[in-house]
C-alpha atoms as one frame of an Amber mdcrd trajectory, in Angstrom:
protein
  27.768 -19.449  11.938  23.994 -19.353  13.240  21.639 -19.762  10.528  18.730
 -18.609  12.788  17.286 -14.952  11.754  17.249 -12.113  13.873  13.977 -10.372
  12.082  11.772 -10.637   9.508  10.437  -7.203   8.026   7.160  -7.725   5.773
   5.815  -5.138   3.096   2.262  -4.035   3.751   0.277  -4.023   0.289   0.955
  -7.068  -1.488   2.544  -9.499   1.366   0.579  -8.506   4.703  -2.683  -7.481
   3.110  -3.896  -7.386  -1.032  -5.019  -4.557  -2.112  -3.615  -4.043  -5.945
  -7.189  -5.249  -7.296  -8.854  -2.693  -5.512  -6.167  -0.077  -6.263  -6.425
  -1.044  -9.995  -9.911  -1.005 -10.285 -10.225   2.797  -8.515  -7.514   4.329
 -10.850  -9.169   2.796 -13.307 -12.629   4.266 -12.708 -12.408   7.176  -9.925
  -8.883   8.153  -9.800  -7.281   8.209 -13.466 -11.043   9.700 -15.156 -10.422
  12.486 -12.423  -6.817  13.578 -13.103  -6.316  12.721 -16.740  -8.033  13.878
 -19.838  -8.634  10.706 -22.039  -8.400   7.359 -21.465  -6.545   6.201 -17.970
  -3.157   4.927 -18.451  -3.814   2.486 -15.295  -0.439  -0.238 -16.373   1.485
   3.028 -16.903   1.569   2.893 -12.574   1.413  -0.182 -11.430   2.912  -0.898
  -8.116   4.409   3.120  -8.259   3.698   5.356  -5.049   1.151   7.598  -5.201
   4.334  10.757  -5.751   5.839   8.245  -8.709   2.881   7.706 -10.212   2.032
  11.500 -10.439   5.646  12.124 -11.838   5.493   9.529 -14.515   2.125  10.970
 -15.936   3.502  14.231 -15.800   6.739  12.793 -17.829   4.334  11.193 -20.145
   4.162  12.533 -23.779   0.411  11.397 -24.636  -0.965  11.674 -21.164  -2.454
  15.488 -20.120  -2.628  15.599 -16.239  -5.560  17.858 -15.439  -4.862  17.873
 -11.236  -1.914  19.407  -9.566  -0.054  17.234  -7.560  -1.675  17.844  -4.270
  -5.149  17.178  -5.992  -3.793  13.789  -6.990  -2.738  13.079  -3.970  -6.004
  14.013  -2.539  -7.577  11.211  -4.907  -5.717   8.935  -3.259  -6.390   9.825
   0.425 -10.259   9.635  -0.485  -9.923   5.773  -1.342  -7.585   4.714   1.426
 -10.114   4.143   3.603 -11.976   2.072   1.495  -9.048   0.583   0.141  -7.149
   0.020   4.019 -10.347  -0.132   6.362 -12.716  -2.097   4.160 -12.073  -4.098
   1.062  -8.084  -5.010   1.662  -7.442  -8.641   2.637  -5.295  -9.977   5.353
  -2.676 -12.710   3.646  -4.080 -16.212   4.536  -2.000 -17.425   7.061  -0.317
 -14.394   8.070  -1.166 -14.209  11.742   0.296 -17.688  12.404   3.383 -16.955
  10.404   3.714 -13.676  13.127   3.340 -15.974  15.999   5.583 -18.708  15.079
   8.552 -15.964  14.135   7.480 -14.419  18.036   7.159 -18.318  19.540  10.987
 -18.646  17.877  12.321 -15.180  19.204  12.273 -13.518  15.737  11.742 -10.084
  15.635   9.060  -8.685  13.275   8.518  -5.894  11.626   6.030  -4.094   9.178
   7.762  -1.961   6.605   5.620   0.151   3.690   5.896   2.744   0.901   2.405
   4.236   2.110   1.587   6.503   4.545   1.384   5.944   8.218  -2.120   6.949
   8.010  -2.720   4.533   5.771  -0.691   2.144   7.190  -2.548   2.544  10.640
  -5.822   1.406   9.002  -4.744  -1.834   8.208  -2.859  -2.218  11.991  -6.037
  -1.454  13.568  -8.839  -3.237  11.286  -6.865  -6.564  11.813  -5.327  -5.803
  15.048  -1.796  -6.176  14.293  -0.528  -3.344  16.485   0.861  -5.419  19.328
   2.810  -8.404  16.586   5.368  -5.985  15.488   8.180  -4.654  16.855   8.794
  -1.899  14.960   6.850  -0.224  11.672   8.131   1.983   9.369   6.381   4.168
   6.883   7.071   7.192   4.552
C-alpha cells in the first residue's frame, strides 16, 4: 500500500489565514451591540457560521435578538472586507507548504464554511488563486 497522499484540503479561517481575533473583537464591539439588547454573548459563538450563530442566539433564553436574520447577516458582510482584505493573516509558512505538496504531485485544495465572496478576498489579497486545485465554499 502507497503511503503517499493524493490531496491535501486546508480550511480557510484558522489554518490558511487567522482571523478569529479580529472576528472576536468585531462581535464584541460592532456586531453583538448591534443585534442584541444587553451585553454581547461573544463565547456563546465561537467558531459557529454566521447562520449558527444567529440560530443559537435566537435559541438562547437570556439573549433578546433585536435584528432579523438577514440584518445579522448583513453585519457580517460589512466586516468581511476588513476582516478578509485587510487585517487577516496568511499562516507563516503556508505558501511553501503549497509548493512542496505541488513540487511532490499532491493535489491541493482550499475548503471553507464562509462564503465564496468572502473566500475570494483572501485568494486574491495573497494571490493564492493559481495553488489550488479546487475550492469549495458554502
Amino acid at each position: 500500500m502507497d503511503d503517499a497522499y493524493e490531496a491535501v484540503f486546508f480550511d480557510m479561517d484558522g489554518v490558511t489565514v487567522e482571523t478569529a481575533d479580529v472576528w472576536r473583537e468585531l462581535e464584541r464591539t460592532t456586531i453583538l451591540p448591534a443585534a442584541v439588547a444587553g451585553e454581547p454573548p461573544v463565547e456563546m459563538i465561537r467558531a459557529l457560521s454566521v447562520a449558527d450563530a444567529y440560530d443559537r442566539l435566537v435559541a438562547a433564553d437570556d439573549v433578546e435578538v433585536t435584528v432579523t436574520r438577514a440584518e445579522f447577516d448583513a453585519l457580517y458582510d460589512d466586516h468581511a472586507t476588513t476582516v478578509y482584505g485587510e487585517r487577516a493573516i496568511l499562516m507563516d509558512g503556508y505558501r511553501a507548504l503549497l509548493a512542496d505538496l505541488r513540487d511532490a504531485g499532491v493535489a491541493t485544495g482550499l475548503v471553507s464554511a464562509s462564503r465564496r465572496s468572502w473566500v475570494d478576498l483572501v485568494l486574491d489579497r495573497f494571490d493564492l488563486h493559481s495553488l489550488y486545485d479546487v475550492v469549495v465554499s458554502s
